[in-house]
DOTIVO-300244 format. One record per residue (C-alpha): x negated, y negated, z; chain. Coordinates in steps of 0.02 Angstrom, whole numbers, m for minus. Layout:
        X        Y        Z   kette
        X        Y        Z       A
...
This chain:
        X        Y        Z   kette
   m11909    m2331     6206       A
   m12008    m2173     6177       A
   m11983    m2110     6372       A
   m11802    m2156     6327       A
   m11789    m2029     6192       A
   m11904    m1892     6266       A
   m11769    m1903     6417       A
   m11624    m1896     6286       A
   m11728    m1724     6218       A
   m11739    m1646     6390       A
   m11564    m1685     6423       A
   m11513    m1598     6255       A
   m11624    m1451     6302       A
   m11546    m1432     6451       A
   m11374    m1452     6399       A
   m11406    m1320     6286       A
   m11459    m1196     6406       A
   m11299    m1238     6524       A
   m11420    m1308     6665       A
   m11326    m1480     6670       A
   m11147    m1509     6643       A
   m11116    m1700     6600       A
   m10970    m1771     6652       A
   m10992    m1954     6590       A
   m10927    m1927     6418       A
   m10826    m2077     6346       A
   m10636    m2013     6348       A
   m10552    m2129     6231       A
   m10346    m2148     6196       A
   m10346    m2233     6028       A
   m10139    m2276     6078       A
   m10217    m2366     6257       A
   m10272    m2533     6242       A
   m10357    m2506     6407       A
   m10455    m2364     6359       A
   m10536    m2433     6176       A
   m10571    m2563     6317       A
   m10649    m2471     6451       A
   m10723    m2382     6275       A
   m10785    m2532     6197       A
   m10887    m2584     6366       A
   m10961    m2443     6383       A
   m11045    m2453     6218       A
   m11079    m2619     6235       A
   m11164    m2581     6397       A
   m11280    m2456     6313       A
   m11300    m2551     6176       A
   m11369    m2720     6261       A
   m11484    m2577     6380       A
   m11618    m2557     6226       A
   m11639    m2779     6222       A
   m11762    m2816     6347       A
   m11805    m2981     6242       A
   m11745    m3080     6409       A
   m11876    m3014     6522       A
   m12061    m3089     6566       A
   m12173    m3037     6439       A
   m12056    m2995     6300       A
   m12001    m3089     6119       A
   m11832    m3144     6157       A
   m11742    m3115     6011       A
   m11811    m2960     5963       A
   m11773    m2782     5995       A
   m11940    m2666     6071       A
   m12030    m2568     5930       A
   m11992    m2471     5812       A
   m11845    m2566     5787       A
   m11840    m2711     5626       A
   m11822    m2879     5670       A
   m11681    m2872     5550       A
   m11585    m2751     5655       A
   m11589    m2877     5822       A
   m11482    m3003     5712       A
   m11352    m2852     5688       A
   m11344    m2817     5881       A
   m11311    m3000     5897       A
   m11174    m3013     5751       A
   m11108    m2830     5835       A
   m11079    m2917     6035       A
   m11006    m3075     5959       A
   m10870    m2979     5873       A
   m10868    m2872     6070       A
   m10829    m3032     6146       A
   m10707    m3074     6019       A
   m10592    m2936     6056       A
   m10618    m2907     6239       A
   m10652    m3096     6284       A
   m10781    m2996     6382       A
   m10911    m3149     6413       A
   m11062    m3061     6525       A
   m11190    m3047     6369       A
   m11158    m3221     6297       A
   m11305    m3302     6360       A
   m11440    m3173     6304       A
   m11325    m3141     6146       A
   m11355    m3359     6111       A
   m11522    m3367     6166       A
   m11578    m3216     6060       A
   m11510    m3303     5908       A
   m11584    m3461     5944       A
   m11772    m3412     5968       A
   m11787    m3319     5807       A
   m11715    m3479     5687       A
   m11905    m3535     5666       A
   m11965    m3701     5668       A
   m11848    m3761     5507       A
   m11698    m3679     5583       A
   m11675    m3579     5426       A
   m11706    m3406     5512       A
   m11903    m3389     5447       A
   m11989    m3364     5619       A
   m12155    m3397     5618       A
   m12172    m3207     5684       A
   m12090    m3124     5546       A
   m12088    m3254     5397       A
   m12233    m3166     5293       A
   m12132    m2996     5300       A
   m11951    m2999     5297       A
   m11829    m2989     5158       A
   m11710    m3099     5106       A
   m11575    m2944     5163       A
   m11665    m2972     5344       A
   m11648    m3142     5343       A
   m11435    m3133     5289       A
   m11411    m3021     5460       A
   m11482    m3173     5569       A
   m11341    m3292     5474       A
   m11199    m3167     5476       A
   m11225    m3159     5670       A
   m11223    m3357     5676       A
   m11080    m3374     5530       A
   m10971    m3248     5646       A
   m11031    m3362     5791       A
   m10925    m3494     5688       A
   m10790    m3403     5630       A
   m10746    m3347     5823       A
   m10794    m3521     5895       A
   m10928    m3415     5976       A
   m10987    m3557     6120       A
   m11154    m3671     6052       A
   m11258    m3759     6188       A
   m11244    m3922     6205       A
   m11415    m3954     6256       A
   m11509    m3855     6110       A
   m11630    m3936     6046       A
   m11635    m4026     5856       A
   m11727    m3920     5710       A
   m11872    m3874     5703       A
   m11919    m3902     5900       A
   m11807    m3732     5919       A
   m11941    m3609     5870       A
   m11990    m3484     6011       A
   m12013    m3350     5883       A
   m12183    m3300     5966       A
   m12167    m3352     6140       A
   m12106    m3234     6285       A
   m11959    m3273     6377       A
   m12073    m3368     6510       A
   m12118    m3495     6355       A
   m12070    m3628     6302       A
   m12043    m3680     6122       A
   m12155    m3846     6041       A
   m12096    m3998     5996       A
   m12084    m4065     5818       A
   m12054    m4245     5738       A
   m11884    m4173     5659       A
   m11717    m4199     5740       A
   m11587    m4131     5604       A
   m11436    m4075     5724       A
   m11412    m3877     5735       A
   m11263    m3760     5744       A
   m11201    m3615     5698       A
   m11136    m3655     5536       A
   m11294    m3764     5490       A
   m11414    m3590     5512       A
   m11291    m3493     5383       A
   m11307    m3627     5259       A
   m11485    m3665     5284       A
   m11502    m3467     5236       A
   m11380    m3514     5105       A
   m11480    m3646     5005       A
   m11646    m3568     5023       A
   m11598    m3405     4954       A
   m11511    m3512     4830       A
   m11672    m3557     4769       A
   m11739    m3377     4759       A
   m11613    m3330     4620       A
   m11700    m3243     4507       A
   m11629    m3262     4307       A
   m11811    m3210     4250       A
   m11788    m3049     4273       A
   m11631    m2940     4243       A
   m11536    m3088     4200       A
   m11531    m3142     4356       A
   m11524    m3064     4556       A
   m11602    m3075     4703       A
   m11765    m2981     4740       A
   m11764    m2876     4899       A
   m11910    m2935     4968       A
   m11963    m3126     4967       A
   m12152    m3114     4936       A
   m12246    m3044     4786       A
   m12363    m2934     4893       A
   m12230    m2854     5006       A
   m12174    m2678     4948       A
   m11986    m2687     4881       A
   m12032    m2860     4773       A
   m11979    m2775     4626       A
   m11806    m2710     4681       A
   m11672    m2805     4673       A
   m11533    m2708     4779       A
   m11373    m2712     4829       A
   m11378    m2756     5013       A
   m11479    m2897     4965       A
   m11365    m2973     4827       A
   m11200    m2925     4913       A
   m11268    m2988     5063       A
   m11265    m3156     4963       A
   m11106    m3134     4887       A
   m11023    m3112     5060       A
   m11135    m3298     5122       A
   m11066    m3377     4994       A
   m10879    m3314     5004       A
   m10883    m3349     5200       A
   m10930    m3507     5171       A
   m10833    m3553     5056       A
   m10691    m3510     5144       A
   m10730    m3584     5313       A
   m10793    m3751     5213       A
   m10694    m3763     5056       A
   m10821    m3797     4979       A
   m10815    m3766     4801       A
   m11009    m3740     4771       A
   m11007    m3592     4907       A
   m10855    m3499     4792       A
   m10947    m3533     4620       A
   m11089    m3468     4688       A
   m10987    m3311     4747       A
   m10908    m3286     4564       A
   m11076    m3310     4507       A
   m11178    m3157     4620       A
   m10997    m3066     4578       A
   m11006    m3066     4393       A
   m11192    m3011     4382       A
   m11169    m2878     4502       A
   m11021    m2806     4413       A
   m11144    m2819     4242       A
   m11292    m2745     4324       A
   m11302    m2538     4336       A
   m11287    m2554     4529       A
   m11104    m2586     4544       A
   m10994    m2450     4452       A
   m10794    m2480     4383       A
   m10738    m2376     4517       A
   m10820    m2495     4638       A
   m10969    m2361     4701       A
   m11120    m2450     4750       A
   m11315    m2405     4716       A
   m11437    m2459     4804       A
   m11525    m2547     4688       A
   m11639    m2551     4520       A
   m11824    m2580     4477       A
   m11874    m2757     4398       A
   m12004    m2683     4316       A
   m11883    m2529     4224       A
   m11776    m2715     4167       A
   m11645    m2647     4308       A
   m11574    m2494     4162       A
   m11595    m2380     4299       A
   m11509    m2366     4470       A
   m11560    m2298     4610       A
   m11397    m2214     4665       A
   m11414    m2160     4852       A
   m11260    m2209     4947       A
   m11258    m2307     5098       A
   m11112    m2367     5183       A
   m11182    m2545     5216       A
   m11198    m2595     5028       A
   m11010    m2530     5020       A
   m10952    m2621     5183       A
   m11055    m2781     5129       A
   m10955    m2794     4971       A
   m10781    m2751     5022       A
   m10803    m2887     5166       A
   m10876    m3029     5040       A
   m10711    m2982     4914       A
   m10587    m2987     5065       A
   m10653    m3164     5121       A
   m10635    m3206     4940       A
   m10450    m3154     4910       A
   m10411    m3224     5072       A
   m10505    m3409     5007       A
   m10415    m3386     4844       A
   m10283    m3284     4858       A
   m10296    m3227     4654       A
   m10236    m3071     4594       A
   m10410    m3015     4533       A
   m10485    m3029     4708       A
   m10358    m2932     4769       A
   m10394    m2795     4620       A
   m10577    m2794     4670       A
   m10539    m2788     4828       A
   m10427    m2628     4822       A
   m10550    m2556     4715       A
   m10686    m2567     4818       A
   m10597    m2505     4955       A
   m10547    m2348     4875       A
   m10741    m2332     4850       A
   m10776    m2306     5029       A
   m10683    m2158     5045       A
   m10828    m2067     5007       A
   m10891    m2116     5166       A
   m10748    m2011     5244       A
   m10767    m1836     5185       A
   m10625    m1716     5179       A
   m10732    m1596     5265       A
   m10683    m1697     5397       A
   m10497    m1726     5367       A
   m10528    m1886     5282       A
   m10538    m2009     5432       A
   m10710    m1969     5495       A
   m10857    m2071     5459       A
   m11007    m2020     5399       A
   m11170    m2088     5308       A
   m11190    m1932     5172       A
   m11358    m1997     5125       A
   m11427    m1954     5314       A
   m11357    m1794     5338       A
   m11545    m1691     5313       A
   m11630    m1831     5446       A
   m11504    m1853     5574       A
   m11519    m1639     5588       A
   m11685    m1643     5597       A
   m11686    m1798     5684       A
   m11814    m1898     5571       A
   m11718    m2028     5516       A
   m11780    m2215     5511       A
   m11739    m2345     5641       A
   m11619    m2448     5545       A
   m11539    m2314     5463       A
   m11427    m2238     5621       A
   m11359    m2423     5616       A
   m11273    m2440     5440       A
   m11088    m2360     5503       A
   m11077    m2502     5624       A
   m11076    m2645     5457       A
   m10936    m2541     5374       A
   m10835    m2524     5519       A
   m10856    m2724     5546       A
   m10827    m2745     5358       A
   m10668    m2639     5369       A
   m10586    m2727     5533       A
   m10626    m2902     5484       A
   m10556    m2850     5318       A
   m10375    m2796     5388       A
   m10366    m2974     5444       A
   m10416    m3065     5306       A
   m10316    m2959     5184       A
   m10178    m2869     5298       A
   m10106    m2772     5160       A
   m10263    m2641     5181       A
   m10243    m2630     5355       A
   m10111    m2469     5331       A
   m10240    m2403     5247       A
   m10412    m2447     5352       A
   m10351    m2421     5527       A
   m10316    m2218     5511       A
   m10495    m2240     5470       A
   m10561    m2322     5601       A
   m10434    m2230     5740       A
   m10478    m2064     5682       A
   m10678    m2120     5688       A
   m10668    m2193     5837       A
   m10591    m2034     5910       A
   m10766    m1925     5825       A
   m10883    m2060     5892       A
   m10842    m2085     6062       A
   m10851    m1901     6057       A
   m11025    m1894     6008       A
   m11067    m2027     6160       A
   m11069    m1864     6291       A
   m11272    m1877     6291       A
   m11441    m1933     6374       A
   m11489    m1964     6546       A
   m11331    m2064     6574       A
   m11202    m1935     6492       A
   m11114    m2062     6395       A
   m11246    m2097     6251       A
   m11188    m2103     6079       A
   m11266    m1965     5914       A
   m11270    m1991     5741       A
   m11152    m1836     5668       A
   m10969    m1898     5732       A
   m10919    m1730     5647       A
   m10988    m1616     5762       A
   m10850    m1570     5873       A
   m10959    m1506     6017       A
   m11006    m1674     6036       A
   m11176    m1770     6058       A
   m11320    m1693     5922       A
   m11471    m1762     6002       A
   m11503    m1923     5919       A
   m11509    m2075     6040       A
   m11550    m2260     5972       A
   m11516    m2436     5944       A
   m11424    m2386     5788       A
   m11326    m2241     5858       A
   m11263    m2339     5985       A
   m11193    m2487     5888       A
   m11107    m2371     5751       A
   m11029    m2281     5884       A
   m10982    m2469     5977       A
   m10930    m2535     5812       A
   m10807    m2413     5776       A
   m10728    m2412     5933       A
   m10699    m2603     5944       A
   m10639    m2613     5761       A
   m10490    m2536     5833       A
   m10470    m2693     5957       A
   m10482    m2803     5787       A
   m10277    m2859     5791       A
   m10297    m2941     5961       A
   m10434    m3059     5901       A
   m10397    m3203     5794       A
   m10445    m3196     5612       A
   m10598    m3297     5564       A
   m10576    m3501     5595       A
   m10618    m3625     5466       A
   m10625    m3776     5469       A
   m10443    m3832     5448       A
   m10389    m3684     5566       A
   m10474    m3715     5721       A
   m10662    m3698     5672       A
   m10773    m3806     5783       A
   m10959    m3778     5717       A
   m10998    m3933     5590       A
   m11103    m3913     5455       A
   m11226    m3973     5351       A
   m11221    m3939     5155       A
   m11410    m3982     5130       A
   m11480    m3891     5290       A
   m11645    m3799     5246       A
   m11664    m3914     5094       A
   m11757    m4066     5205       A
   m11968    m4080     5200       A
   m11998    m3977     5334       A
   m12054    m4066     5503       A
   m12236    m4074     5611       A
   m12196    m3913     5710       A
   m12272    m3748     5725       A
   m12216    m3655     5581       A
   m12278    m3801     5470       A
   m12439    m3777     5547       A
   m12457    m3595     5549       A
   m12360    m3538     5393       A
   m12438    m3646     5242       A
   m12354    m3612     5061       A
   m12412    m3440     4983       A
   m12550    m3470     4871       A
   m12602    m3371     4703       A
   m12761    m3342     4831       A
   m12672    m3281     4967       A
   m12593    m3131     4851       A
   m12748    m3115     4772       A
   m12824    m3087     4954       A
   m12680    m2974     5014       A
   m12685    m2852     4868       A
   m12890    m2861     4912       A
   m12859    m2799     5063       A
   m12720    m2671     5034       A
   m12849    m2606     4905       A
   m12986    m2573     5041       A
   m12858    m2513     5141       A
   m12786    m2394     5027       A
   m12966    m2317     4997       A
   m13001    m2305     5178       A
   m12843    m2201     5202       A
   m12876    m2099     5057       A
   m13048    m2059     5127       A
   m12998    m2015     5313       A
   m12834    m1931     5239       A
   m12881    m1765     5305       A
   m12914    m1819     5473       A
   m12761    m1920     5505       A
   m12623    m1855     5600       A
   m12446    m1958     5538       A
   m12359    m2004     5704       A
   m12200    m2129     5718       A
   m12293    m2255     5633       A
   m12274    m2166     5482       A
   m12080    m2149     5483       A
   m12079    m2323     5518       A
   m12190    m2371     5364       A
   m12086    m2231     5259       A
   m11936    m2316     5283       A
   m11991    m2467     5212       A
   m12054    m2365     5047       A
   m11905    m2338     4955       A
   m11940    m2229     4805       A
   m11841    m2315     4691       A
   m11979    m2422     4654       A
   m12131    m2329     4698       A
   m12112    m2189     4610       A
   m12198    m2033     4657       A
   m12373    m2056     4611       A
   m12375    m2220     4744       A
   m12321    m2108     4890       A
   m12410    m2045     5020       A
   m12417    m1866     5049       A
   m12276    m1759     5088       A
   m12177    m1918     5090       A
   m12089    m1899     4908       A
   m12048    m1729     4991       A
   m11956    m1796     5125       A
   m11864    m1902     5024       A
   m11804    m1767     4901       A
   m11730    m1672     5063       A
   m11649    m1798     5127       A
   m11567    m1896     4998       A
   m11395    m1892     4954       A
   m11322    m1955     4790       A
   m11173    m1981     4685       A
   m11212    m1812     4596       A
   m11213    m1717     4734       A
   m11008    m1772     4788       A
């Protein structure tokens, strides 16, 4: 990864200087069929070059460092939808088998490698890639093995997964509810009347924030399964996550979305950078919702929501461009986060699968996506291979320098959204829908394998023990603070440090700084 992007610098330097001329650039006819094609595979191509989870000696399932674990279940979701529209079928296999190792041992996506640190908004990516597995008919094997004797999570792709005593049948739809019930469990009425929490554990940073990714994330896994069930629970529990979202200071009447509010301020405050994701996650969940219900106030939300995410298409750049406002100070200097280069490609999704569901936006989403598509595969002029994709679609000298995971599925995204009305909408289960499901998968006692073993219940002496240690830690940093030099291991750990809820005094140096320059908010419109 990092000779990857020293390459992509070079090439940039060069470029600059008019030693190299690259003639690889993606040249894209948004009125061509063919070409969004020829487009589309490109991307995908460059895309699925950064997974190396199928070789010896690698995690399948996961994505090389510094990318989030998260962020692998997004490429996944991101070549299902590919396949979808170009019936393109040469990634399937890694695409399934990535999936399937990182389910963990209780096929509830909690892999024993990641359990103690991801979120609950981690854990929704994994089961929107296997709920648009069942909503495509996206092929299952046959031969996969029952429950909990699926988890590879820690084994290379030479390994083999361990057995276990449980033999609950598996599919697509049974991991989305799984995810479903368990974060079912973690609603939170406690505090702020109610929410999800951002992170699952007490002693992860982000406990007390309860944002909007997270709780729209939930809103849109409940409205998709309610639809592709009919299953009344799933839509209560959709009306429920709607109404105290649209209560909480998060969500405005004009349908903007925060990112979320500290627990410990009783949620009175937001936090109001704007990222497209929260937006996209919403205006999805409401489309599958109209489309399940078909009421007049679904549609109204949905409209209004949509009208929201104009702000991610400036008129700077005649109102059809995409662009994440928040990221414009990192993506110059280049110092943005892993994940964040990635959240254009879940509003582009959000937007496509939303012109099917509801087809009365589509007159007013597909300018959108046509006239980003057009920017994006502009930017995709770059790297050693001449057709890698940037960040700022706006620039109309093309590729800015940034090269990534993220860039590279935002630009693939948007480019196959434009494919969207040659794939069929969503199946359910009266429409064609094939994956069966289970309404009390994830709810069973939890079987002899692995996981079981290795990831007992989180004791009041484990946190003690973890904030212990953090403690020490924190004083050995502060000691050898002026002899550390911060390298990429800091902008990983920044990332994860939102300031919402640490405030300034918890941050290390320079980092409050960095936020200050690089933030974006409502205010600033």
């Amino acid at each position: 990864m990092y000779l990857r992007q020293y390459l992509a610098a070079v090439a940039l330097l060069l470029n600059s200087h008019n030693k190299v001329a690259f003639v690889g650039a993606i040249e894209l006819d948004i009125s061509s069929t063919d070409s969004i094609k020829e487009a589309a595979r490109i991307t995908a191509n460059g895309l699925m070059s950064y997974y190396t989870g199928y070789q010896p000696g690698h995690t399948e399932g996961l994505l090389p460092d510094p990318y989030y674990w998260w962020e692998a279940g997004a490429m996944f979701g991101q070549m299902i939808d590919y396949w979808s529209y170009t019936s393109d079928a040469r990634y399937n296999t890694k695409v399934t088998s990535g999936i399937l190792a990182q389910i963990g041992a209780n096929a509830d996506f909690m892999p024993s490698n990641q359990t103690r640190t991801e979120g609950n908004d981690d854990q929704q990516f994994f089961a929107f890639a296997a709920l648009t597995a069942a909503e495509s008919n996206f092929p299952f094997p046959s031969s996969f093995p029952s429950s909990s004797s699926a988890d590879s999570s820690e084994s290379t792709s030479s390994s083999s997964s361990s057995s276990s005593t449980d033999t609950s049948p598996i599919s697509w739809l049974t991991l989305a509810q799984s995810v479903f019930n368990q974060q079912a469990l973690r609603w939170d009425p406690s505090t702020c009347s109610g929410g999800l929490r951002w992170q699952i554990y007490p002693f992860n940073n982000g406990y007390n924030y309860k944002n909007m990714v997270s709780n729209g994330g939930f809103f849109q896994l409940a409205a998709r399964l309610a639809r592709y069930t009919g299953n009344g629970t799933y839509s209560d529990w959709a009306d429920k996550v709607w109404d105290w979202m649209e209560a909480s200071v998060m969500l405005t009447e004009d349908g903007v979305a925060f990112d979320g509010m500290d627990v410990l301020e009783e949620c009175k405050t937001p936090n109001r950078v704007l990222f497209s994701y929260n937006s996209g996650t919403l205006v999805a969940g409401a489309a599958y919702m109209y489309n399940h219900t078909t009421l007049p106030i679904w549609r109204t939300r949905l409209t209004t929501l949509l009208s929201a995410t104009h702000t991610f298409f400036p008129p700077d750049y005649s109102n059809t461009t995409m662009d994440e406002i928040s990221l414009h100070a990192c993506a110059v200097s280049k110092t943005c986060t892993a994940d964040q280069p990635s959240f254009k490609a879940y509003l582009a999704r959000s937007l496509a699968v939303t012109t099917q569901l509801a087809p009365f936006t589509a007159a007013e989403i597909m300018p959108l996506l046509a006239g980003s598509a057009k920017a994006a595969a502009r930017s995709c002029s770059g790297g050693p291979s001449g057709t890698e994709c940037g960040l700022m679609w706006w620039k109309e000298e093309g590729w800015d320098g940034n090269v990534g995971v993220g860039e590279q599925m935002s630009a693939m995204s948007v480019i196959g959204a434009n494919l969207v009305s040659l794939a069929r909408p969503p199946v359910t289960m009266v429409t064609g829908g094939e994956s069966k499901g289970d309404p009390a998968a994830g709810t069973r006692p939890k079987g002899a394998g692995r996981q079981e073993a290795e990831m007992k219940p989180v004791t009041k002496k484990d946190t003690v023990g973890a904030w212990v240690l953090a403690a020490v830690v924190m004083v050995f940093v502060g000691a050898m603070g002026a002899f550390v030099v911060w390298d990429e291991g800091e902008e990983k750990f920044v990332g994860q440090r939102d300031p919402a809820f640490l405030g300034k005094d918890r941050m290390w140096p320079g980092e409050y700084e960095r936020y200050l320059e690089s933030r974006w908010t409502l205010d600033t419109l």
